[in-house]
N, C-alpha and C positions, 0 to 999 in steps of 0.2 A: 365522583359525586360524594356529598355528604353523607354519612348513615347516625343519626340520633341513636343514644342509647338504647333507647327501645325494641327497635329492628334490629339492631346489631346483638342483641341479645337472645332475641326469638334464632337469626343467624346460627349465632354461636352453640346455643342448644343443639339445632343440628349436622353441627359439623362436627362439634365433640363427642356422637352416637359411632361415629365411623373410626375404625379399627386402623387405616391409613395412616400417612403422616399426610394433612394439610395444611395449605395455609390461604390466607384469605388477606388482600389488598387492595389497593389503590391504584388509579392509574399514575401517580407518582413514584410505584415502588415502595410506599409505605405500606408494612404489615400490619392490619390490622384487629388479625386472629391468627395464632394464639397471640393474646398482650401478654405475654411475658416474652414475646421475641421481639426486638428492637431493629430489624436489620432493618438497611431498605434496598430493594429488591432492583435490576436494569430490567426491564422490561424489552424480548425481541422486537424490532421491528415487524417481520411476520404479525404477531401477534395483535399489535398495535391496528394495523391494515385492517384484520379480519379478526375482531375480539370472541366473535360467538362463533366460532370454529376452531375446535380441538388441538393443539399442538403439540411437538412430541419435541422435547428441549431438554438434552443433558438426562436425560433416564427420567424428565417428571413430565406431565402432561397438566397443558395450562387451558383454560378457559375462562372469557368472559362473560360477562352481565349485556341485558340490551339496553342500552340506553350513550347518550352522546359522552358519558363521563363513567364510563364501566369500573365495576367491580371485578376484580379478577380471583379464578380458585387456580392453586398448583397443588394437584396431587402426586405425591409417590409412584413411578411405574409408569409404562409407556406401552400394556397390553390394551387388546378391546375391552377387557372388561373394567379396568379405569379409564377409557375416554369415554365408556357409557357412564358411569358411575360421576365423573367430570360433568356430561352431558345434563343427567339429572339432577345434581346438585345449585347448576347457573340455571336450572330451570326454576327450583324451589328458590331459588332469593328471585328470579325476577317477579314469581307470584308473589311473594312476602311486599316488596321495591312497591307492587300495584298496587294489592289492600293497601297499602299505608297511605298512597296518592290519594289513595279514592278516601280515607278515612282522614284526611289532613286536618288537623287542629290547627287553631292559630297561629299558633306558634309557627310550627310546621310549616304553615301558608306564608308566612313573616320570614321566615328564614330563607325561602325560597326567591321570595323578592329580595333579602339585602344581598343575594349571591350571583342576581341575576340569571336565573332559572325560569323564571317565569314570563310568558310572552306579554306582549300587550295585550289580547284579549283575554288570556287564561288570567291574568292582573287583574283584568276588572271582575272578571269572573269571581275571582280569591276576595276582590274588597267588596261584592253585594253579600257573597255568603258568610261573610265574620262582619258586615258592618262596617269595615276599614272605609274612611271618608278618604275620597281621592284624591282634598284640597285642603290639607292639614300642614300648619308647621310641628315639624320631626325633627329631632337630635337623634344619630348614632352613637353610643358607647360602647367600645370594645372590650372585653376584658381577657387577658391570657394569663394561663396559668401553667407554667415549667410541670410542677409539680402535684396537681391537683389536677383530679379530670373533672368533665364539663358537670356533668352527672353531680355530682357534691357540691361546687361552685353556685349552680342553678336552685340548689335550696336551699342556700348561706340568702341567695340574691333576692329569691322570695320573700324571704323575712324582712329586709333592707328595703323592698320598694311598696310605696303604698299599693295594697291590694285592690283597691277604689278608684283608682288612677287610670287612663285609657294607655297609660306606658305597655310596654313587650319586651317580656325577657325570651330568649330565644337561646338554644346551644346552636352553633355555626361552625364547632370543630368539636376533636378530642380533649382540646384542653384549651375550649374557648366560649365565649358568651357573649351574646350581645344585647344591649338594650336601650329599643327603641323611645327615647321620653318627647312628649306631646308637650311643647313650648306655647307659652302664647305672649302677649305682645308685651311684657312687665320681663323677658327672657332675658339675664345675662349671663356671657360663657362664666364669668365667675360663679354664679349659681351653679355651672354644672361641676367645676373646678372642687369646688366647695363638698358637692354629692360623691365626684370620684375618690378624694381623700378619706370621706367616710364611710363608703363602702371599702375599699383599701384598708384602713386601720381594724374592720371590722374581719376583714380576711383574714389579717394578720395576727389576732385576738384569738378566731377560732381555730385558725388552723397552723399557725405558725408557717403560713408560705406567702409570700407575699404578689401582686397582682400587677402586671403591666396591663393601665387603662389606654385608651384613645381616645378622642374625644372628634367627630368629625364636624361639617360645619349643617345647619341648619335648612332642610332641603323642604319646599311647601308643596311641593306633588308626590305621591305616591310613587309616581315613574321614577323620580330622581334619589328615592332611598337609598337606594344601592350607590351612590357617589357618594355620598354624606362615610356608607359603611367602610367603603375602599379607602376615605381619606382619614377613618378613626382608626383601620389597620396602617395606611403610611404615614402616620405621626409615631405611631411606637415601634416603627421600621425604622424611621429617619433616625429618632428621638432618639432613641436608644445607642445608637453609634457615637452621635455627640455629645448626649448629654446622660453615661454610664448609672450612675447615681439615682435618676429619678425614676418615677414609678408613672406621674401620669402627663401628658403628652397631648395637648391642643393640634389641630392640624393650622388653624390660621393666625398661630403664633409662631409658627417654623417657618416662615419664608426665607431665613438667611439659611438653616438648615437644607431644608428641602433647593433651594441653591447650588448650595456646596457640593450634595450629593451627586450631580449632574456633573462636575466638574471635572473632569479626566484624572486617572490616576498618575499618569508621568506628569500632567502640569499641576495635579494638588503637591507632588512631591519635589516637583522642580522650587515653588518659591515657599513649601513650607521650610525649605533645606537653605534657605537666602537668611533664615532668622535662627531653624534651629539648626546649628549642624554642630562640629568638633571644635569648633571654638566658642561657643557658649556652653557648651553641655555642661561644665562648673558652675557656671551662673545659672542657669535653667535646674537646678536641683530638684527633689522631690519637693521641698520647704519652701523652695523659691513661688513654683508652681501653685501650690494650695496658699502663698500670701498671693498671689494677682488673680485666682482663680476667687479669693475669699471677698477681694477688695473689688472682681466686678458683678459677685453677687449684690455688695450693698453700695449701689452704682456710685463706685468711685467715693465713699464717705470714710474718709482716715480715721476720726473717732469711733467710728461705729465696729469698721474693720479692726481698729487694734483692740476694740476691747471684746471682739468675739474670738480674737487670737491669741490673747491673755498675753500681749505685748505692748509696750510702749511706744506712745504716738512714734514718737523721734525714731525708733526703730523700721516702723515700717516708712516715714518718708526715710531714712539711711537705704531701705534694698530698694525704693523706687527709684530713688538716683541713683543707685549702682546699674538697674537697666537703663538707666535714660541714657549713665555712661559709657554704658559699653553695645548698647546697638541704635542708641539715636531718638530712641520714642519716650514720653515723655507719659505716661499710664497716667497721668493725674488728667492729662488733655483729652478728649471726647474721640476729637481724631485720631488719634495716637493709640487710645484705647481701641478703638471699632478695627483698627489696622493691625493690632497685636489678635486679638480675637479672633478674627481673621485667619489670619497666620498659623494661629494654632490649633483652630477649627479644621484647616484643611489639612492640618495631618494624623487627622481621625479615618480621613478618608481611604489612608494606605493599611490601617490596622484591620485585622481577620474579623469579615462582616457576619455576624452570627445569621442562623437562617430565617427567612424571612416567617414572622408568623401568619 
C-alpha cells in the first residue's frame, strides 16, 4: 500500500526512538525507512503467506502490517524480545494505517479511488462525504519525478492549479502526483497538452528537475477513474521507451506505440535486423538518424527540415536518396515513411526498459 507523507512521517518518528537497526518497506521490497537506504529488499515466501506473524530470516526478524497490501518491519535479532518488540511496532502503524482511514481527506479519499482501493460501496460512501459528484467528466494527469519527492512537487502544484477549481491534486507515490481536472463540454486534449507543458517548464524553473506527465483519456463515472489513472501511468511507460526525449505523453495518441510494445521481442528483433543490421550500419550513422528522425518530426517538409538543420535543401534530398539507394524506401513517400518508423520503432523494443513508474 501507499503511505502519503504525513503518516510516513508520524511512522518514522517512531521507529527512529528505537536503539535497533530497522527498516521499514513494501510489499515490493522497496525501503522505505530509513530513505537514505536505496536497496530493494526479496521478500520470503513464508512471509508473504502469513505477513502478521513473526519470522526469523538470516538473524533478522520480519513482520507485517494488516491489511491486503502490507507494510513490512525487519528488525536486527532473532530473540523473544525482538519478535515482541516486531510485534508492537506492526501494531503501532496498523493504529496509525486506521486513524488516518477514519480521518481521510479528499485527497486521501481521491487517491484511494485512482488506485482502486476503494469498493463500490465504500466509493460512494467517499463521494457523499467530500461531495464528489458520481457523473462528472475527469481527466487524469500523472506526474513523476526521478528526482523530487511527492511532498515538494505537491506545493510547486498547488500554486499552478486554480485554487477555485473542483480539480484534485493528490500524491499517489514517493515521487509521484496526480491530478484529477473536471472537463467540460468546450474540453480538448490540446488544452490539457498545453496545461502539462506549463506545469513542466514551471518544475523546471523552480527546481531544476524536470517532470514526466501522462495524460489519460477522459472517464464520466467516478467508477471508471482509476482507468483514465492506469492509462496516464501507461503513456509514460510506453512513451518513454519510444519516444526518450519527451516529457509529456497522451495515452490516445500512442496506439502505434502501445502496439509495438505488445510485440515479442525475437520477432521486434527479427525484422528490426531486416533494415538495421552490419550492412547499413555506415548509413544509419548518429547524423543520418537525427536527419530522418528531424525530417519526420516536421512531416516529411524538406524546407522546413533543412532549415532546422542548418543545411542545404539539396543536401538533405542527397542523404534521402542515398537511403532510397541502398534499402529501397523512399522517406519523402508516406508509405515508405510509416514502414521505416516502423522498423525503427521496433528496435526500442530490445533496448533496457527502465522500471515501470
Amino acid at each position: 500500500m501507499y503511505l502519503d507523507h504525513r503518516v510516513l512521517a508520524k511512522i518514522s518518528q517512531i521507529l527512529s526512538q528505537m536503539t535497533m537497526q530497522v527498516i521499514l518497506f513494501d510489499s515490493n521490497g522497496q525501503v522505505l525507512w530509513p530513505e537514505d537506504n536505496h536497496k530493494e529488499l526479496t521478500l520470503p515466501e513464508a512471509l508473504l503467506k502469513n505477513p502478521t506473524e513473526p519470522l526469523v530470516y538470516g538473524g533478522f526478524t520480519l513482520i507485517g502490517t494488516e491489511d491486503e497490501q502490507p507494510l513490512f518491519i525487519c528488525l536486527s535479532g532473532d530473540n523473544a524480545d525482538v519478535k515482541s518488540c516486531a510485534v508492537l511496532c506492526a501494531e503501532l502503524i496498523n493504529t496509525l494505517m486506521r486513524m488516518d482511514m477514519g480521518q481521510a481527506s479528499v485527497e486521501q479519499s481521491m487517491r484511494s479511488i485512482l488506485r482502486g482501493e476503494a469498493e463500490a460501496a465504500e466509493l460512494e460512501a467517499i463521494a457523499s462525504e467530500h461531495n464528489l459528484p458520481m457523473e462528472q467528466d475527469r481527466c487524469v494527469m500523472y506526474f513523476h519525478f526521478a528526482e523530487l519527492d511527492s511532498e515538494a512537487a505537491l506545493n510547486i502544484l498547488k500554486n499552478v492549479v486554480d485554487e477555485n477549481s473542483t480539480d484534485i491534486i493528490t500524491e499517489v507515490g514517493r515521487h509521484a502526483v496526480a491530478l484529477v481536472k473536471t472537463v467540460d463540454e468546450r474540453f480538448e486534449f490540446a488544452d490539457m497538452e498545453q496545461l502539462a507543458a506549463a506545469i513542466e517548464n514551471t518544475f523546471v524553473s523552480e527546481t531544476s528537475h524536470p517532470a514526466l506527465i501522462g495524460i489519460g483519456d477522459v472517464r464520466s463515472k467516478l467508477t471508471q477513474l482509476s482507468e483514465s489513472y492506469e492509462e496516464a501511468r501507461a503513456a509514460i511507460n510506453v512513451g518513454r521507451m519510444y519516444h526518450p526525449k519527451q516529457q509529456i505523453f497522451v495515452y490516445r495518441k500512442m496506439l502505434i506505440e502501445r502496439f509495438l510494445a505488445k510485440v515479442p521481442e525475437d520477432t521486434s528483433q527479427e525484422f528490426h535486423q531486416m533494415m538495421f543490421n552490419r550492412k547499413t550500419a555506415r548509413l544509419f550513422n548518429d547524423e543520418m538518424i537525427h536527419t530522418i528522425e528531424k525530417f519526420f518530426e516536421n512531416s516529411l517538409n524538406l524546407s522546413e527540415t533543412s532549415r532546422q538543420l542548418y543545411i542545404h535543401r539539396n543536401t538533405l534530398v542527397y542523404r534521402l536518396d542515398k537511403v532510397q539507394r541502398i534499402i529501397g524506401l523512399d522517406l519523402r513517400a508516406f508509405d515508405d515513411a510509416v514502414t521505416f518508423k516502423l522498423m525503427m520503432l521496433l528496435g526500442k523494443n530490445n533496448a533496457d526498459r527502465k522500471g515501470k513508474v
